[in-house]
N, C-alpha and C positions, 0 to 999 in steps of 0.2 A: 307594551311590556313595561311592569316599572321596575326600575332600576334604585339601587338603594346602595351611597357610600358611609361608609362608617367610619369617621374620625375618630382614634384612638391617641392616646397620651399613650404608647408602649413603654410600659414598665424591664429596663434596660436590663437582657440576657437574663431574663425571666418569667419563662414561656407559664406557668400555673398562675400568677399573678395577673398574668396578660390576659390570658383566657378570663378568667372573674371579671374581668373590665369589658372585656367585650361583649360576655354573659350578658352584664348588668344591663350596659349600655344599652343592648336590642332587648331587652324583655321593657323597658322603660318604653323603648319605641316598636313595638315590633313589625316588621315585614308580612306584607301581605302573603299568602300563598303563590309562588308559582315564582316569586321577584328575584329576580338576579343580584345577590348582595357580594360588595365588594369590601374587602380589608387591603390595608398598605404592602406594598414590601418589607419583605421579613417580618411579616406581622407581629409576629411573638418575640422579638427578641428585640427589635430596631436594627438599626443599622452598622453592627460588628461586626472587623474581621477574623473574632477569634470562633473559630469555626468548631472550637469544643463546644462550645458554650452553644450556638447557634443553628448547627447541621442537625438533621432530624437521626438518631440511632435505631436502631434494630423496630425501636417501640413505635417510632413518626410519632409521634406525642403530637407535632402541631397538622399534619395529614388527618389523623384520626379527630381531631378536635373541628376539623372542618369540617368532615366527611359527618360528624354527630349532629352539629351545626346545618347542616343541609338538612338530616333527616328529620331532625326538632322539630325546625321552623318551615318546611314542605318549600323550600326556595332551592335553587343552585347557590353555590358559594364560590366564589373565587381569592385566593388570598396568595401573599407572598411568602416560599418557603427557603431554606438552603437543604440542597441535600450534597453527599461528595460521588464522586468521578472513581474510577476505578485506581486512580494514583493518588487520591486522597484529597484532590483540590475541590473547592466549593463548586457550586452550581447553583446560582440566585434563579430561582422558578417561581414561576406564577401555575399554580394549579388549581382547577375548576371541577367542582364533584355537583353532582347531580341533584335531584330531590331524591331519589334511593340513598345518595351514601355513594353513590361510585365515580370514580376519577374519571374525569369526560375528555379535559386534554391538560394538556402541559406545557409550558413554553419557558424557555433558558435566557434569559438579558442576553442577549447579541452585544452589549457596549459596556463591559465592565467600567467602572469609574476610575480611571488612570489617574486622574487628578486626585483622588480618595484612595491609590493606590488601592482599588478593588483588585484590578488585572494580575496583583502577585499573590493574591491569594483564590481565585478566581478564575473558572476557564470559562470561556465566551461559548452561548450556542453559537448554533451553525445555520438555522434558519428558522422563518417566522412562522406564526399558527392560527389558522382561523376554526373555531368551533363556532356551530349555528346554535343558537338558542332563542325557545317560540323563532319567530320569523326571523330572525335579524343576524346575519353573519356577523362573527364579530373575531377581531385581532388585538389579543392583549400584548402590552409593550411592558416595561420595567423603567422608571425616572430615566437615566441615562441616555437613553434611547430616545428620547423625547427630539431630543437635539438631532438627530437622522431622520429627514424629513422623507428620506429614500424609502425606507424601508416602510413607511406608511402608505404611501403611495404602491409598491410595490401590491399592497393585498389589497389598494382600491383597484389594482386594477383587475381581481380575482372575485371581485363583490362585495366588498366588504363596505358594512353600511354604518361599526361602528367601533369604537378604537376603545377600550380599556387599559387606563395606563394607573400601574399602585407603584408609590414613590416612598422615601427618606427624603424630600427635598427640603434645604435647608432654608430659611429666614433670609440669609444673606444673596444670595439666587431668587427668591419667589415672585419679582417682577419678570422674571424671564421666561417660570413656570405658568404665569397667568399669560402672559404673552404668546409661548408656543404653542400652548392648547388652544389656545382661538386658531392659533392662525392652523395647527392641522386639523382644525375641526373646518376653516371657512375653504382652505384651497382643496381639501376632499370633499368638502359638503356631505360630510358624519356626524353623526354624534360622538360627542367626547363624554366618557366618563371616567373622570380622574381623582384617584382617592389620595392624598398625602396624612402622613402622623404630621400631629401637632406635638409640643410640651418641650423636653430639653433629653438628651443624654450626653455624657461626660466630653463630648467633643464638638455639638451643633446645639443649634436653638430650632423649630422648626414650627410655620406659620400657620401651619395646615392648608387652607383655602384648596379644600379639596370641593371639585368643581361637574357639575353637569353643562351639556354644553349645545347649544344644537344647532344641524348643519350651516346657518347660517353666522354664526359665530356669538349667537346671542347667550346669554349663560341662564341658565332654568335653575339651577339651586346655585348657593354657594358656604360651604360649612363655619366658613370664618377661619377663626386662629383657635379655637376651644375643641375638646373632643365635641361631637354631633353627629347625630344621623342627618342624613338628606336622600333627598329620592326625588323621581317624577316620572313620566308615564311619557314612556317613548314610542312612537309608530313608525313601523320601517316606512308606510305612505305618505309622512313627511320628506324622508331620503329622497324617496324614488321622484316625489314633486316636484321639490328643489333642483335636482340632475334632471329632470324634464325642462323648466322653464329655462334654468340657465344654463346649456349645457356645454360648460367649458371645460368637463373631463373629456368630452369628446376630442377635444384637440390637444390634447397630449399627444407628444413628439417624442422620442429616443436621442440621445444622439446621434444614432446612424443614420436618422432620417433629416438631420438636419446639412445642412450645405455647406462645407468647412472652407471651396474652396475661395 
């Protein structure tokens, strides 16, 4: 399956603007038929907490622009949205639309950013998501989350053969962000496919180095610090090989199976 992330410079709480760039962006490079394209969190807007500006209205202006996106380019799309909660608080989503145009699944950041004071403006899902696509179960995560190495593990042990994570991650952090992705790409033996925005908005700098990755923690693209497309052609019978020859998920333990006394 190939896979394809899309470094964007998001043009700050301006989702029409944002779109044109991304337009651009992939008609310059386009996506083969059928390829799983990824955009950052909060695609369109970056990473604000003022949720006028940000949360998708009656119209989903950045839903429908994905969902168009899918059906243009004959690929799945996945990108990051906000939408609000019945009391009005955000909900940072990752949502995946089909090659028709139709919402395939959905998944909520479980880790709001405390330290970004996400958490007050922000309510946390409640649990993780695997949709299959072509062969390859796959669980997308939200930046934050990157740092819970639980919750990855949690959908390896449900078959998941490969982790999609779209990020805001900032310049000042991005050794930690080249650093986790290897290592939950090498202690699951997955593929990592991980999109971050590059460029600047009025509170971070951000490096991009939005990343492919594979199960053995070797890196197959890397977008740099520039907007870029990147892509590469993933086989779940890499996964499965890898977890055949070495197979150290087989000996994962709980803690109740371990021996406290």
């Amino acid at each position: 399956m190939q896979v394809v992330g899309c470094q964007i410079d998001t043009v700050w709480e301006n989702k029409p603007a944002t779109y044109a760039r991304i337009t651009s962006l992939l008609e310059a490079t386009p996506p083969p038929h059928g390829a799983l394209v990824v955009l950052p969190e909060m695609f369109s807007t970056g990473f604000s907490l003022n949720l006028a500006k940000t949360a998708e209205g009656d119209d989903r202006l950045s839903e429908h622009f994905l969902a168009a996106m899918a059906t243009r380019l004959k690929t799945y799309v996945l990108g990051g949205i906000v939408r609000l909660d019945a009391n009005g608080r955000g909900r940072n989503e990752a949502v995946l639309f089909d090659m028709q145009g139709q919402e395939s699944a959905r998944y909520c950041k479980l880790h709001p950013f405390s330290f970004g004071q996400e958490n007050l403006h922000f309510e946390p899902g409640d649990q993780t998501v695997i949709f299959t696509c072509h062969d390859f179960k796959i669980a997308p995560f939200i930046c934050y989350d990157l740092r819970f190495p639980e919750i990855f593990r949690q959908t390896v042990t449900q078959g998941v053969q490969m982790f999609v994570i779209i990020a805001n991650w900032p310049t000042a952090r991005i050794d930690h962000w080249i650093t986790l992705l290897k290592a939950r790409a090498i202690e699951n033996q997955a593929y990592v496919v991980a999109v971050n925005r590059c460029g600047a908005d009025p509170n971070m700098t951000y490096s991009g180095r939005s990343m492919i990755i594979d199960p053995q923690g070797q890196t197959l693209a890397d977008a740099g610090s520039e907007e870029a497309v990147i892509s590469a052609e993933l086989e779940v019978a890499v996964v499965k090989e890898n977890r055949r020859i070495f197979p150290a998920l087989t000996d994962m333990r709980t803690p109740s199976q371990c021996d406290h006394t």
